[in-house]
C-alpha positions, 0 to 999 in steps of 0.5 A: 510474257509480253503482255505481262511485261506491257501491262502495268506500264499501260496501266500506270499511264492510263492513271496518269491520263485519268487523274486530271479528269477526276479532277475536273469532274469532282469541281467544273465550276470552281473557274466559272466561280472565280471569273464570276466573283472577279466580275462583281468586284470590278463591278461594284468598284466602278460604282464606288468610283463613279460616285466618287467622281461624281462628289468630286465634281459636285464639291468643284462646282460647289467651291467654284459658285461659293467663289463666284458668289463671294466675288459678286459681294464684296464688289456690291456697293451702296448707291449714292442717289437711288431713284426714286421709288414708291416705298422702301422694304428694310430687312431687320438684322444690323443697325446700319440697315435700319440707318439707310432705310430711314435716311431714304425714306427723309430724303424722298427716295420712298413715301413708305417704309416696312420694317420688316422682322421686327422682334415683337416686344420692340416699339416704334418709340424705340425704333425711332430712337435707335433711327434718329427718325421724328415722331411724325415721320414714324407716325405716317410712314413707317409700317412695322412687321413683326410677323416674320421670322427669317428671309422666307417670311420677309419675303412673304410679309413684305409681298403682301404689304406691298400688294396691299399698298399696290406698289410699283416699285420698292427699294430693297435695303439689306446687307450686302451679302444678304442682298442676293437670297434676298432679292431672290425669294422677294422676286419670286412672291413679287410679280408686276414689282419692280425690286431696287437693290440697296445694298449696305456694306459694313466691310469692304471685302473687295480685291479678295479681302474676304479670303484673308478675313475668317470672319468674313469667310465664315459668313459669305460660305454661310449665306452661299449654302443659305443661297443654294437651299433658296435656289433649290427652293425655286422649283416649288410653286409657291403662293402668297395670300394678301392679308389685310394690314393691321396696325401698319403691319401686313398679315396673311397665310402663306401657302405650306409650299412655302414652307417647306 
């Protein structure tokens, strides 16, 4: 009687103490799974974060060299008596840059000028006319390159004319906020040459103008991305080949590293 009564009940609790173990048997990866897939997602969510961080500060450190770069233009000036020099590169793109280069080279500061980025259908007559400039001084002094097409190329076109010419050194008129790109794709083609900068300025910018003027704005942050690709640039070796001058206007190849 007594192991009938004691039966069931040891019966049931061996049931009870059983269950669970089913259980663990039927999925005994089911935690390790979980820990796994948690695992992955903290993963790849400290990627997504350090890669945020990263544009985070590259987008700081972009904003903080536009400043920087915009401060530095808009305290540039022209100078009121540049020394004198062998010749005088201008860098086509506004009549007032024209004005300067052509007042230098009749004040002495300069015994040759290069128009360089000359569209190619204008003439001297029509350059001298829009300078001021006399016949006999465009007819002696004046060299026009209408083989460049942007920086890079007056760069180039501008190296080889003063190689050709065995200068020493060139005064450098350009706007104020081209000035920097300028005078860093010219130095680096131009070795042995010294590069005077003379910088036009048509607006002053100074004392934070440039940040209450859109206008102003817009085109300081598009030369600053323009600088940036120049100084990325900079790691690639770049040769220049001194063509002969025809015409007044130095020709030649530039290596493709250039171009690129």
């Amino acid at each position: 009687m007594r192991h009938s009564v004691y039966a069931p009940t040891h019966r049931r609790n061996s049931a009870l103490f059983l269950y669970p173990m089913k259980e663990r048997v039927d999925d005994p990866f089911g935690r390790d799974a979980v820990l796994t897939a948690r695992r992955r997602r903290g993963g790849l969510t400290g990627v997504v974060h350090a890669v945020g961080f990263t544009l985070l500060c590259a987008s700081l450190l972009f904003l903080i060299g536009f400043a920087f770069f915009a401060t530095h233009v808009s305290r540039l000036s022209t100078p009121a008596n540049p020394a004198v020099a062998d010749a005088i590169i201008v860098l086509t793109g506004g009549q007032a840059r024209l004005d300067a280069a052509v007042d230098l080279l009749k004040s002495g500061k300069g015994k040759r000028l290069l128009i360089s980025g000359v569209h190619p259908s204008t003439t001297p007559a029509s350059l001298q006319a829009a300078t001021g400039g006399d016949e006999a001084l465009f007819s002696c002094c004046v060299d026009i390159d209408r083989d460049a097409l942007d920086t890079i190329g007056n760069a180039e076109e501008s190296t080889k004319w003063v190689r050709t010419h065995d200068y020493k050194r060139v005064i450098l008129v350009t706007n104020n906020y081209h000035m920097p790109r300028s005078l860093l794709e010219l130095g680096r083609l131009l070795e042995g040459a010294e590069l005077d900068p003379y910088p036009v300025v048509n607006t002053n910018l100074g004392n934070g103008g440039w940040m209450v003027r859109p206008a102003a704005l817009r085109v300081l942050f598009t030369e600053y991305n323009k600088y940036v690709v120049s100084l990325a640039r900079s790691v690639i070796p770049v040769a220049v080949t001194v063509g002969d001058a025809t015409n007044g206007t130095a020709t030649g190849q530039a290596s493709a590293a250039a171009r690129d």
